[in-house]
C-alpha angles and dihedrals in degrees: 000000000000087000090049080042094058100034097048079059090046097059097033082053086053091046087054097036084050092044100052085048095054094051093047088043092056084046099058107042104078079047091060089040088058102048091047090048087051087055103039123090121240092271107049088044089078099026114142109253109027123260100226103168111355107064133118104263120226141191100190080104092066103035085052084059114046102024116041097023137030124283100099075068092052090046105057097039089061084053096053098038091038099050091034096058086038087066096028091054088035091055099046101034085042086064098039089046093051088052096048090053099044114024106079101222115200115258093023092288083157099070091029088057100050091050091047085050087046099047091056079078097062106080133071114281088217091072097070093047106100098038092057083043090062090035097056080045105050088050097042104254104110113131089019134137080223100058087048088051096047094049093043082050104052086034089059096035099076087051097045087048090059099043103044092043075069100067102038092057084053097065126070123261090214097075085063103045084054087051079047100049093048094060106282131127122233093250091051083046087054087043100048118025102011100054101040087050087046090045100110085046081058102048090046087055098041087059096051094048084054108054087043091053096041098044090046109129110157106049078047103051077045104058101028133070106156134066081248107071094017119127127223095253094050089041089057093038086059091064091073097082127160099263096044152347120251088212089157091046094040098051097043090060084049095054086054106039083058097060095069093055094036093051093046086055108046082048100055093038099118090055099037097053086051094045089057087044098047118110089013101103114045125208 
């Protein structure tokens, strides 16, 4: 029985372990095609068959992209737009979620509050496009690094609210009435003993905040009309004309527009991985 026991383990361990590689293998994959299509030369893009592993690597892709046209410039507009509206929706979500979690409001406004923020999230962005459109116009803003940043603020803020509403609820109130009682303001207390114990919350969040606010396209392809103020996804997505497909180009800007996102979260995974654990094990 014991043998039957073991072995049975032993096979449903090699189901999950093929499993888990299977699904690892499927997402990584366009991620390996991509990288090989932003190396390959025209002709060996659409050889038959493929060539997966044996072909003479370029650069020329690359060097197509970001030198002799624009996509340093969309670059470096996503950053700034990307990493500015994550602060700017982490600060203020970060306050309104502390007050949700700790002010008592009268008729459970509390709880009322955080689903009315949540629900903004339900319908389709692209119903509010063309009133920001006119909005950003009407206030001279239109084709600006700011309006991006004020609609990918106020876009993150109702999910950095929720969430972290979440962890703030996790941790004790106790541990700030103490901060309180020996001298300290709330907001000291929020400052110095809430946020550093909410800190892998934050970075989940911040991620989060990131990867919507990097991977935009519509609200983008909306505001912006000039290589200026023109984001990388809307900057790729301008390579598919009527007469041809950039796929080299194209690809090339996608390998690097992954390495940002890909580098900020392998530096914040330990807290990461606790933030999305927090709260999900109780005692």
């Amino acid at each position: 029985m014991r043998r039957g026991g073991r072995g049975s383990e032993v096979g449903s361990r090699m189901v999950k372990y093929g499993l888990i590689g299977l699904a690892v293998f499927a997402a990584l994959l366009p991620v390996y095609w991509m990288m090989t299509i932003s190396l390959k030369s025209e002709v060996d893009q659409f050889a038959v068959p493929p060539k997966w592993l044996f072909f003479s690597p370029t650069l020329a892709h690359y060097k197509d992209a970001f030198v002799e046209r624009s996509f340093g410039q969309y670059l470096l507009t996503s950053a700034i737009v990307a990493v500015v509206s994550t602060l700017c929706a982490l600060v203020l979500g970060t306050l309104a979620a502390y007050a949700l979690a700790r002010f008592r409001l009268p008729h459970k406004l509390n709880t009322r509050l955080a689903l009315w923020i949540l629900s903004t999230r339900m319908f389709p962005p692209i119903v509010t496009a063309v009133p920001l459109f006119l909005l950003m116009s009407d206030v001279r803003l239109l084709d600006t690094t700011a309006a991006l940043v004020i609609v990918y603020t106020a876009f993150n803020l109702p999910f950095v609210v929720w969430m972290m509403r979440g962890f703030f609820i996790e941790i004790p109130r106790d541990l700030e009435e103490a901060a309180r009682v020996d001298g300290d303001s709330r907001l000291g207390a929020l400052r110095r003993v809430i946020l550093p114990l909410a800190t892998p919350g934050l970075a989940a969040t911040a991620v989060f905040c990131l990867i919507i606010s990097w991977n935009e396209f519509l609200f983008a392809l909306t505001l912006t009309q000039t290589d200026a103020a023109m984001t990388l996804p809307v900057g790729i997505a301008g390579r598919v004309t009527q007469y041809e497909i950039e796929w080299g180009v194209m690809s090339a800007a996608g390998v690097v527009a992954m390495i940002p996102i890909l580098v900020f979260a392998l530096a914040v995974q330990r807290y990461l991985v606790r933030g999305l654990s927090l709260g999900a094990v109780k005692g």
